[in-house]
N, CA, C and O atoms as CSV, one atom per row, in Angstrom:
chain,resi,resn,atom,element,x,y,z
A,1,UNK,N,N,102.630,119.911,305.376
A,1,UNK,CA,C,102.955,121.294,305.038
A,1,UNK,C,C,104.399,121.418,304.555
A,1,UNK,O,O,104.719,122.148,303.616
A,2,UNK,N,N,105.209,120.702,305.216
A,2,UNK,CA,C,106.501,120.558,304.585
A,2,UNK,C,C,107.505,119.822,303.710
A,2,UNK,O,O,108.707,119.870,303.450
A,3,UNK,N,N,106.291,119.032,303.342
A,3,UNK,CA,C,106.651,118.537,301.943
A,3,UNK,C,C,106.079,119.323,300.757
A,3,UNK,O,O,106.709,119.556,299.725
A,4,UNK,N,N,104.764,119.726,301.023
A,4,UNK,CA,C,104.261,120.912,300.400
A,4,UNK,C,C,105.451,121.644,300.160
A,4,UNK,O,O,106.119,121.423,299.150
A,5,UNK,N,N,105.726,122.368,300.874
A,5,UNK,CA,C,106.654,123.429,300.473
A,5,UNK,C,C,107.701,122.917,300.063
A,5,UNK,O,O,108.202,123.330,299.017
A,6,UNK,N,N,108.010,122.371,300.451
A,6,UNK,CA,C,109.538,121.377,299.864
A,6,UNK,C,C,109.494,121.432,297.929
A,6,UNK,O,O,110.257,121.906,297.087
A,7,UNK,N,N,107.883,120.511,297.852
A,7,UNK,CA,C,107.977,120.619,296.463
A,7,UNK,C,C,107.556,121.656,295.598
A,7,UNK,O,O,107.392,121.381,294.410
A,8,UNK,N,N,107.338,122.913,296.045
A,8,UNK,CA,C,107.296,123.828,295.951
A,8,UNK,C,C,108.359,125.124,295.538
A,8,UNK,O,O,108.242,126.202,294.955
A,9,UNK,N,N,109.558,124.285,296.256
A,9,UNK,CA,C,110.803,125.095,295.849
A,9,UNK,C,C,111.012,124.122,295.250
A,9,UNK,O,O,111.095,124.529,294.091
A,10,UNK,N,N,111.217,122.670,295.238
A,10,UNK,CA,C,111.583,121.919,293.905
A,10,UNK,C,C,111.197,122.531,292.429
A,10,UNK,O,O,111.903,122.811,291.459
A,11,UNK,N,N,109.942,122.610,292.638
A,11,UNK,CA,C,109.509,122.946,291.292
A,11,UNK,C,C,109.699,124.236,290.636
A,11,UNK,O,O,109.697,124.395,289.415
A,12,UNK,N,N,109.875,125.225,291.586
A,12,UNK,CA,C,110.289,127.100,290.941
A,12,UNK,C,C,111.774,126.952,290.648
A,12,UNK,O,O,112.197,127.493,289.627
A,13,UNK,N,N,112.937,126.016,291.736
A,13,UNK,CA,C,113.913,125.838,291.312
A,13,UNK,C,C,114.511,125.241,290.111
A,13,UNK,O,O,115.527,125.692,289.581
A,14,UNK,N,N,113.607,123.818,289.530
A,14,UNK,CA,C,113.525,123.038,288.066
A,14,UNK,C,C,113.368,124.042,287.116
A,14,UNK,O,O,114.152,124.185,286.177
A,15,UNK,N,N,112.149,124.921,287.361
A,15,UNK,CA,C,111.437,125.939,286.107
A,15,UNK,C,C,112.812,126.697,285.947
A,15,UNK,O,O,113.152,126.875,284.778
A,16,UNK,N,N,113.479,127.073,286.719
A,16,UNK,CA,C,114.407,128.356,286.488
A,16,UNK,C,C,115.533,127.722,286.404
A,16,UNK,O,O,116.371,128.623,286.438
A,17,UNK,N,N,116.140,126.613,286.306
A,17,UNK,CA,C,117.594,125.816,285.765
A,17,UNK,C,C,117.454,126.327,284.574
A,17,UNK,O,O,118.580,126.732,284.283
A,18,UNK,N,N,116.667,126.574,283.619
A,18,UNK,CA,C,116.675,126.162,282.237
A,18,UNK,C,C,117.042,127.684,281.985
A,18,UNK,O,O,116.324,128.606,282.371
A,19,UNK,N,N,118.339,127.865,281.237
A,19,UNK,CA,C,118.485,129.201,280.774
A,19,UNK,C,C,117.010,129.688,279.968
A,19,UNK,O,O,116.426,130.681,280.402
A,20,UNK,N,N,116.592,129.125,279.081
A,20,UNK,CA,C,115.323,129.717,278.017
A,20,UNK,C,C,114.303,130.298,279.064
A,20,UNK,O,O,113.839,131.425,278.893
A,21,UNK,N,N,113.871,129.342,280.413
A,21,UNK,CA,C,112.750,129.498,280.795
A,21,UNK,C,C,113.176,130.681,281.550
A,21,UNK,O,O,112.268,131.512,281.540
A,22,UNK,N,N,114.420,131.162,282.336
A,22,UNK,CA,C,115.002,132.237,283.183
A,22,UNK,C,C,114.927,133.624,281.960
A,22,UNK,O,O,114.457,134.742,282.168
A,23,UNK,N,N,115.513,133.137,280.758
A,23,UNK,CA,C,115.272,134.708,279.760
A,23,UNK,C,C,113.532,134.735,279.766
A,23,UNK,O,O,113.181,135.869,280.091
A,24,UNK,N,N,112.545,133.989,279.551
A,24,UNK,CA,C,111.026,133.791,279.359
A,24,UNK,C,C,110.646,134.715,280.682
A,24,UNK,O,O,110.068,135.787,280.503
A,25,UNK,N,N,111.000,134.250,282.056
A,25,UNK,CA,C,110.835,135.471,283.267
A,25,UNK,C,C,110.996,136.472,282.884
A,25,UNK,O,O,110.128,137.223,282.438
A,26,UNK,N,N,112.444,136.736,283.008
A,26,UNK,CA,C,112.634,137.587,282.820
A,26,UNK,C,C,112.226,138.610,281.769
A,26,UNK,O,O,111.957,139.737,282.183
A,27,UNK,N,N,112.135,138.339,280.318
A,27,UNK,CA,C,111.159,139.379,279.737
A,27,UNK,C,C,109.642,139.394,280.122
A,27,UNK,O,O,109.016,140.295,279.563
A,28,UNK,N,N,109.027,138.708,280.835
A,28,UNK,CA,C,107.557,139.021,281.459
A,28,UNK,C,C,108.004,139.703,282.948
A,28,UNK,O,O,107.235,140.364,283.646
A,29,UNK,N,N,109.129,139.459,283.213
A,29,UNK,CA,C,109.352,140.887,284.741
A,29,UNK,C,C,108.745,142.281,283.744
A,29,UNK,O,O,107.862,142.938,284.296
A,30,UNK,N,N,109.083,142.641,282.641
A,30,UNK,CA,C,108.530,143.666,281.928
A,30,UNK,C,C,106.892,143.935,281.801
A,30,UNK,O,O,106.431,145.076,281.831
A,31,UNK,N,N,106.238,142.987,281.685
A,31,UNK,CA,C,104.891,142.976,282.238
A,31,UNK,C,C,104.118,141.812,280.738
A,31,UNK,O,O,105.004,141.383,280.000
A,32,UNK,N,N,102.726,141.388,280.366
A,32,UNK,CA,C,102.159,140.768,280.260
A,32,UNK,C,C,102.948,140.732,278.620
A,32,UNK,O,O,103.775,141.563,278.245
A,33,UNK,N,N,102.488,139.652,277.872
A,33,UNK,CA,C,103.034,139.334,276.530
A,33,UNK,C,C,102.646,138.468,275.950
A,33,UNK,O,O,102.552,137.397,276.549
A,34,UNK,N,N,102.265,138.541,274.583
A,34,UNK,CA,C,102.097,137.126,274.023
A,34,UNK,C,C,102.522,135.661,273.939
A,34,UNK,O,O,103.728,135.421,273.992
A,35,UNK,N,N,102.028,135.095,273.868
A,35,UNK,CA,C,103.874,133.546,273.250
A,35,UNK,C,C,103.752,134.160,272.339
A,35,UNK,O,O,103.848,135.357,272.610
A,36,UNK,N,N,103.573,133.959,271.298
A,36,UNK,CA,C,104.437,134.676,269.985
A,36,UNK,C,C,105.221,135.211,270.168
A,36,UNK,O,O,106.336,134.788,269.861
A,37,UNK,N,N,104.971,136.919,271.007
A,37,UNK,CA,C,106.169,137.522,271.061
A,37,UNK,C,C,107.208,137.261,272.072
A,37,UNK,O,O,108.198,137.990,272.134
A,38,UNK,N,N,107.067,136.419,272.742
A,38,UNK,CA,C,107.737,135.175,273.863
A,38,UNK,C,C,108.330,134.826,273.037
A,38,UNK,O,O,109.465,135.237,273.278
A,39,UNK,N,N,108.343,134.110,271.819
A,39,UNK,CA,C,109.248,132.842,271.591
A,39,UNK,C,C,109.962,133.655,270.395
A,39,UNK,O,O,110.853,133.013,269.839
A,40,UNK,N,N,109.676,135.255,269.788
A,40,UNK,CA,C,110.463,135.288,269.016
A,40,UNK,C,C,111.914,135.872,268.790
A,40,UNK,O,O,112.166,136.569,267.808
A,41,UNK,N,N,112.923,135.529,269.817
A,41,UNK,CA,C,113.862,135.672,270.359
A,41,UNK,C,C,114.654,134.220,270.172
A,41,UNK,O,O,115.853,133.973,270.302
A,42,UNK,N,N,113.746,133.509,269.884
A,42,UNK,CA,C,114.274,132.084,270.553
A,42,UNK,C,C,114.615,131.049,269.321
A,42,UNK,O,O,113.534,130.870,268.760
A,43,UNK,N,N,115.148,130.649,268.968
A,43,UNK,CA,C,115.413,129.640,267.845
A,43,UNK,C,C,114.781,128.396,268.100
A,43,UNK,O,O,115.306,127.313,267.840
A,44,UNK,N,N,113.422,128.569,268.711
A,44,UNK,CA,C,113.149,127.140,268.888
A,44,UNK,C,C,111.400,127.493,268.120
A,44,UNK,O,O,110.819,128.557,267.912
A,45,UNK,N,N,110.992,126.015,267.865
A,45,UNK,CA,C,109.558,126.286,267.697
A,45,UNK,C,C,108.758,126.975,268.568
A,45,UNK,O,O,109.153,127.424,269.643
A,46,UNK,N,N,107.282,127.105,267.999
A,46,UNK,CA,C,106.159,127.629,268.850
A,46,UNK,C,C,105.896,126.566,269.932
A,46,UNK,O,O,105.704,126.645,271.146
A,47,UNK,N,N,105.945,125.751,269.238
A,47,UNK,CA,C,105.375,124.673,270.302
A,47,UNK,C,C,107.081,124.181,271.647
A,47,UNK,O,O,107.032,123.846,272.830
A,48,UNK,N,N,107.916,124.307,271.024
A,48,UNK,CA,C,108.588,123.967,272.159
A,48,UNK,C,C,108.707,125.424,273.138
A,48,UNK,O,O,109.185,125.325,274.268
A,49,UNK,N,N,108.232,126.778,272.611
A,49,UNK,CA,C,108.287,127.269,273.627
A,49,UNK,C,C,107.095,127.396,274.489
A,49,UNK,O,O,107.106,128.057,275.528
A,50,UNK,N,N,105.827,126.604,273.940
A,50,UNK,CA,C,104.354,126.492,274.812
A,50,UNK,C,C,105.339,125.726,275.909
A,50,UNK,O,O,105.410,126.207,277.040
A,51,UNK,N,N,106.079,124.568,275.585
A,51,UNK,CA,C,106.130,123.600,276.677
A,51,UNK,C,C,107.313,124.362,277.966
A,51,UNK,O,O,107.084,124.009,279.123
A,52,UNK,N,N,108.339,125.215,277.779
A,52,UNK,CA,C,108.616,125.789,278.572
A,52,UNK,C,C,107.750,126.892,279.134
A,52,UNK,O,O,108.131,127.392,280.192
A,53,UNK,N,N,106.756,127.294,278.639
A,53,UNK,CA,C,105.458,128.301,279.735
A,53,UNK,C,C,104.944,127.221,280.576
A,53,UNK,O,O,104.734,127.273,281.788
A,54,UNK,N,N,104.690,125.809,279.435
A,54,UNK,CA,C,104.087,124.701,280.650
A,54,UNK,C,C,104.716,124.912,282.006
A,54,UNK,O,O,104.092,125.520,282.876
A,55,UNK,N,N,106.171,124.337,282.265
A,55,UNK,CA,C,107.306,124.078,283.059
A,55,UNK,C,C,106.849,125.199,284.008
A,55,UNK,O,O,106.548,125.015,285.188
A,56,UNK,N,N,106.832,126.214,283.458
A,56,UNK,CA,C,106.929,127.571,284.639
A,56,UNK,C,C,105.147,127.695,284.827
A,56,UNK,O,O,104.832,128.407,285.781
A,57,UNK,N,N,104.318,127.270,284.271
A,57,UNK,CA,C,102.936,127.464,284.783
A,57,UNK,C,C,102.602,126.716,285.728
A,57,UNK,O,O,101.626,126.972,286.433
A,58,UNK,N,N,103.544,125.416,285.936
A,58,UNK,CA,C,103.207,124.241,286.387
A,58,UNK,C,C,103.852,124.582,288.109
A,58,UNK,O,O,103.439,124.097,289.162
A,59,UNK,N,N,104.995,125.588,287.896
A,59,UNK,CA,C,105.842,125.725,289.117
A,59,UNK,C,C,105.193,126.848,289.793
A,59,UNK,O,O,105.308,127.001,291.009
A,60,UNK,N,N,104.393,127.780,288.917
A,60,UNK,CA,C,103.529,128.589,289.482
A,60,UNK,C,C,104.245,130.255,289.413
A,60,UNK,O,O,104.041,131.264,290.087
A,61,UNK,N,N,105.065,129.982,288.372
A,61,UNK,CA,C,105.463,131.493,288.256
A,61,UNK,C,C,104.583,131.985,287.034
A,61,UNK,O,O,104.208,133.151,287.164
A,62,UNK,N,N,104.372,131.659,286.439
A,62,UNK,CA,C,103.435,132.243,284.905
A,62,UNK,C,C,101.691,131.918,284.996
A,62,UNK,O,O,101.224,130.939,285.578
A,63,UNK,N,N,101.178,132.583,284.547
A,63,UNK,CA,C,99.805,132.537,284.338
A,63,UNK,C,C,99.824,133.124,282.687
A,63,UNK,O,O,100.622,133.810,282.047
A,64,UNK,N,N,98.277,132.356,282.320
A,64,UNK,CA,C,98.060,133.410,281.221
A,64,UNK,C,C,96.079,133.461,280.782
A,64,UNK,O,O,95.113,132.915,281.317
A,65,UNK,N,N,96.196,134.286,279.720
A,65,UNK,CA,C,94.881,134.179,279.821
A,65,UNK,C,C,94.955,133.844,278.274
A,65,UNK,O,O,95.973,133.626,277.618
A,66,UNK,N,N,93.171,133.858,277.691
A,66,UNK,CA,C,93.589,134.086,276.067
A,66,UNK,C,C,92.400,135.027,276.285
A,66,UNK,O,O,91.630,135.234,277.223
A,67,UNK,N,N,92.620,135.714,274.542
A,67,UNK,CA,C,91.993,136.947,274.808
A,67,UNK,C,C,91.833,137.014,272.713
A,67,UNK,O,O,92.416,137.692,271.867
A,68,UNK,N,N,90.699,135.886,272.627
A,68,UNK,CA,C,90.700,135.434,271.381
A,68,UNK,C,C,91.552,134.418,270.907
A,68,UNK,O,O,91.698,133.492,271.704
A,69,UNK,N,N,92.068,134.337,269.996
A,69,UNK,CA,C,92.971,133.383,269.836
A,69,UNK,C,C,94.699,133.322,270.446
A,69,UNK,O,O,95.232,132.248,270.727
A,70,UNK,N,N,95.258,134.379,270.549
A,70,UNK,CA,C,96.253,134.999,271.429
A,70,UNK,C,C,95.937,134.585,272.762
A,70,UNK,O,O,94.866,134.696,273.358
A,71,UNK,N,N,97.084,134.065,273.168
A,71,UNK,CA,C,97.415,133.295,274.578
A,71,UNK,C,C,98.539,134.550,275.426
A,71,UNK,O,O,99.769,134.600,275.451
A,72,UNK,N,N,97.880,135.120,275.821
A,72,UNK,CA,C,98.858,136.089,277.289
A,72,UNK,C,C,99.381,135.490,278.318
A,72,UNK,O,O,98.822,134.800,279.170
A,73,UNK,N,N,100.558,135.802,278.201
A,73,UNK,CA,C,101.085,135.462,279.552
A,73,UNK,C,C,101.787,136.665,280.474
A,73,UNK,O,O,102.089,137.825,280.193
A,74,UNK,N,N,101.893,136.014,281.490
A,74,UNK,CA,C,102.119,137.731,282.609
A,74,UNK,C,C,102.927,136.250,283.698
A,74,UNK,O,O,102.697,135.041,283.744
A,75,UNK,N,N,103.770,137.032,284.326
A,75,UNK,CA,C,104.737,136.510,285.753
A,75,UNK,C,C,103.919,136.778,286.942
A,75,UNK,O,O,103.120,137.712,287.014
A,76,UNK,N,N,104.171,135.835,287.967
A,76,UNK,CA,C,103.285,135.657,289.202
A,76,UNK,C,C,104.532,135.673,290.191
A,76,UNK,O,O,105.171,134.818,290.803
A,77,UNK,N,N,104.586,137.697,289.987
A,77,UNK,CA,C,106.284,137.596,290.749
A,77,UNK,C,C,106.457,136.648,292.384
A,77,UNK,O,O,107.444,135.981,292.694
A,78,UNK,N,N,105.449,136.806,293.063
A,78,UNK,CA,C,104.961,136.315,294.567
A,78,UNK,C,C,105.638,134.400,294.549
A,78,UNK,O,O,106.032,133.770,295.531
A,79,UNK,N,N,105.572,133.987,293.316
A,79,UNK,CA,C,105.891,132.855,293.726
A,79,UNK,C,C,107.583,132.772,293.598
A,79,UNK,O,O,108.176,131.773,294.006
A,80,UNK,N,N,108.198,133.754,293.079
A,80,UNK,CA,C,109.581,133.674,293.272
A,80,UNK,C,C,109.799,133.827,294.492
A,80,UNK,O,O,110.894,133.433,294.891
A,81,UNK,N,N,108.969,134.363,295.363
A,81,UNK,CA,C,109.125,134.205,297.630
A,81,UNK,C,C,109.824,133.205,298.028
A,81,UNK,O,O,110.729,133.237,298.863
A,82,UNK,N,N,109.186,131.740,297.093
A,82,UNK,CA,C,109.405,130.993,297.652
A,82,UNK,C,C,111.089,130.816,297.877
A,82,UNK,O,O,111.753,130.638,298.898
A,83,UNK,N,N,111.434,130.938,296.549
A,83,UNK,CA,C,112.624,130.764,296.104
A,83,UNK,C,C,113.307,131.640,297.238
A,83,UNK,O,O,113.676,130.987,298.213
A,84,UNK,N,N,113.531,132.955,297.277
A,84,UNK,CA,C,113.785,134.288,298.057
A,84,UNK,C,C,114.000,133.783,299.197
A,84,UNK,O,O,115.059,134.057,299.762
A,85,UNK,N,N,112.865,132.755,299.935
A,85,UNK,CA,C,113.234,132.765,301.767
A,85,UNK,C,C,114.209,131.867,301.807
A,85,UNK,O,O,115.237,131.999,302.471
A,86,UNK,N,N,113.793,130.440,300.746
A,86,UNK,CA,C,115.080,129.585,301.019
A,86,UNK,C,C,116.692,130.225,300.809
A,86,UNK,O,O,117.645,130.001,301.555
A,87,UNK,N,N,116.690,130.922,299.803
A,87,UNK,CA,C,117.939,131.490,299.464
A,87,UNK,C,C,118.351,132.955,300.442
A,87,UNK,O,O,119.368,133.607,300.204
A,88,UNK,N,N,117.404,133.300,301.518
A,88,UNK,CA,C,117.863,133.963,302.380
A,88,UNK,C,C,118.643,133.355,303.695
A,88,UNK,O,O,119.445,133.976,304.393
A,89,UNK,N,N,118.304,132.275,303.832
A,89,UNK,CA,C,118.854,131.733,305.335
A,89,UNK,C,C,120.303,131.740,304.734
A,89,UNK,O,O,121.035,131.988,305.692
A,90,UNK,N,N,121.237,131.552,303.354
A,90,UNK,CA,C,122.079,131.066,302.595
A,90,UNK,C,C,122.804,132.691,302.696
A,90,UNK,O,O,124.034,132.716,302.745
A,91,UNK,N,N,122.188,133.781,302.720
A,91,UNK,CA,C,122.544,134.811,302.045
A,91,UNK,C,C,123.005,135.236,303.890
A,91,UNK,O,O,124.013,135.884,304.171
A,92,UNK,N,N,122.084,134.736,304.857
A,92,UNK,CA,C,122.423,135.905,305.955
A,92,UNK,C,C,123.429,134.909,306.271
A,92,UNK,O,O,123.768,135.327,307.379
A,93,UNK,N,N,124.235,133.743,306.035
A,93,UNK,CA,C,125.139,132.835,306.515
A,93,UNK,C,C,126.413,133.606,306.027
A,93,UNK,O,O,127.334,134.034,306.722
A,94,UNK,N,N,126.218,133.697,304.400
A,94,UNK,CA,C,127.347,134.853,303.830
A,94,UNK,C,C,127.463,135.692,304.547
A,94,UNK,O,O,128.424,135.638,305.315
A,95,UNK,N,N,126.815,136.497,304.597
A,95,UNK,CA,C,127.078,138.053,304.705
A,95,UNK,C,C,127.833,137.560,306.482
A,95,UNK,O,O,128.811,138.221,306.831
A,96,UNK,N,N,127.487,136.810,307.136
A,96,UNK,CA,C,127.921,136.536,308.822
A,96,UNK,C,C,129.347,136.016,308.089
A,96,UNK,O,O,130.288,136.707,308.481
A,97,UNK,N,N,129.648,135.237,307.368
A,97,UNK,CA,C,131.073,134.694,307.095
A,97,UNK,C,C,131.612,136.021,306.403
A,97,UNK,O,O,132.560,136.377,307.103
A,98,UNK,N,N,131.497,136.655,305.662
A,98,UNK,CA,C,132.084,137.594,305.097
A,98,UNK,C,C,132.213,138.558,306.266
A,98,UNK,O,O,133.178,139.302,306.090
A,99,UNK,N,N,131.784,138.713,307.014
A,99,UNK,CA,C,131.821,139.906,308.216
A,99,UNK,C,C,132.958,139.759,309.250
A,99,UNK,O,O,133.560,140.679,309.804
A,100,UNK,N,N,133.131,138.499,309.399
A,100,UNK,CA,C,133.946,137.691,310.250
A,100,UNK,C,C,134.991,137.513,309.338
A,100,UNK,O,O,136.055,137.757,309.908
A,101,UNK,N,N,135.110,137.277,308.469
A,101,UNK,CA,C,136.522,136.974,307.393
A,101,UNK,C,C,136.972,138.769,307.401
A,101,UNK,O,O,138.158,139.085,307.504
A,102,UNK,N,N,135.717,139.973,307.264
A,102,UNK,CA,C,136.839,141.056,307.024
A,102,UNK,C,C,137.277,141.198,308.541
A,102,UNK,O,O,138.499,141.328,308.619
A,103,UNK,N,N,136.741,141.207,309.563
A,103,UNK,CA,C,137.572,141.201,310.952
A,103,UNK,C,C,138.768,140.977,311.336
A,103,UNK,O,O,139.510,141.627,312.072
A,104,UNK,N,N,139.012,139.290,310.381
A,104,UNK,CA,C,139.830,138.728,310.730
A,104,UNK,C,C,140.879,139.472,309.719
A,104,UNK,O,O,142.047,139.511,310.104
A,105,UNK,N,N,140.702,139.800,309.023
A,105,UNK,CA,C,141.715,140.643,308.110
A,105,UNK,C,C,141.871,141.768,308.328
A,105,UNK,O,O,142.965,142.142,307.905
A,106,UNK,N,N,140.897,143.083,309.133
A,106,UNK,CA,C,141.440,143.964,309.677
A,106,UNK,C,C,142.568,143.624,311.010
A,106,UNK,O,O,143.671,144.167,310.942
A,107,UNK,N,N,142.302,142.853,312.029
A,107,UNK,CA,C,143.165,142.601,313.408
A,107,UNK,C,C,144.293,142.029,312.753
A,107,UNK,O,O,145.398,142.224,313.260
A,108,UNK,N,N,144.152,141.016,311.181
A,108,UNK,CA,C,145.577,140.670,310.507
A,108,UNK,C,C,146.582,141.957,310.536
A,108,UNK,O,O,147.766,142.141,310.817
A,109,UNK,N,N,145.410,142.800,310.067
A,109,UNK,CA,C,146.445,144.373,309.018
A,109,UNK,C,C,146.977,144.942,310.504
A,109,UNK,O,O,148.131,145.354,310.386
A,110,UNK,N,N,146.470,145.078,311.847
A,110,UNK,CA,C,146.849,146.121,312.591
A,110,UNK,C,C,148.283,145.297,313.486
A,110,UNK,O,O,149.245,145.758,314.099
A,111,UNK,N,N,147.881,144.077,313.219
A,111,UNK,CA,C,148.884,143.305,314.072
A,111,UNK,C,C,150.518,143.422,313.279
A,111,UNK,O,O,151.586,143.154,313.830
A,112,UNK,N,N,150.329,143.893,311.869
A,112,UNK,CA,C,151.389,143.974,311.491
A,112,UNK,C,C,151.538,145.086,311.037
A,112,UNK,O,O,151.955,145.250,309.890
A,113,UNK,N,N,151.189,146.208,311.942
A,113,UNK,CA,C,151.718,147.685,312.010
A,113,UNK,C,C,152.422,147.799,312.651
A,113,UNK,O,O,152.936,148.906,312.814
């Protein structure tokens, strides 16, 4: 189970290094879309942007359907979770160091009143 998951955030974390594939989310956070109109933003071929939907279909954030010859794709926001819990244990460590760092800088400020 925990290598499972392990490679699980490996793989949503790989998909989303890639600036192209993070703008590709992000305009399907807007909701379902063609590749065509996926890739025409992008200075790259059709086909190199099939292979970044691969990357993110493969990590499990994208799905698509076809619907004739047109290939849809839509975001499978649920698998960014994964990403979310690991990067929460990280976030409540901050927010505990930042809480404790302003402390220590208020009792700084009063000690030198």
């Amino acid at each position: 189970m925990v290598k499972q998951s392990e490679e699980s955030l490996n793989a949503v974390f790989a998909a989303l290094a890639c600036p192209t594939r993070r703008a590709i989310v992000t305009r399907l956070s807007t909701g379902e879309v063609s590749v065509s109109e996926l890739a025409e933003p992008f200075a790259m071929s059709l086909p190199a942007v099939m292979k970044h939907l691969a990357v993110l279909e493969r990590a499990g954030l994208v799905t698509h359907r076809r619907n004739g010859r047109v290939r849809r794709c839509r975001l499978i926001g649920a698998r960014m979770g994964v990403a979310d819990a690991w990067l929460a244990k990280y976030r409540r460590f901050w927010t505990q160091q930042f809480a404790a760092l302003d402390a220590h800088l208020q009792d700084s400020s009063k000690e030198k009143r």
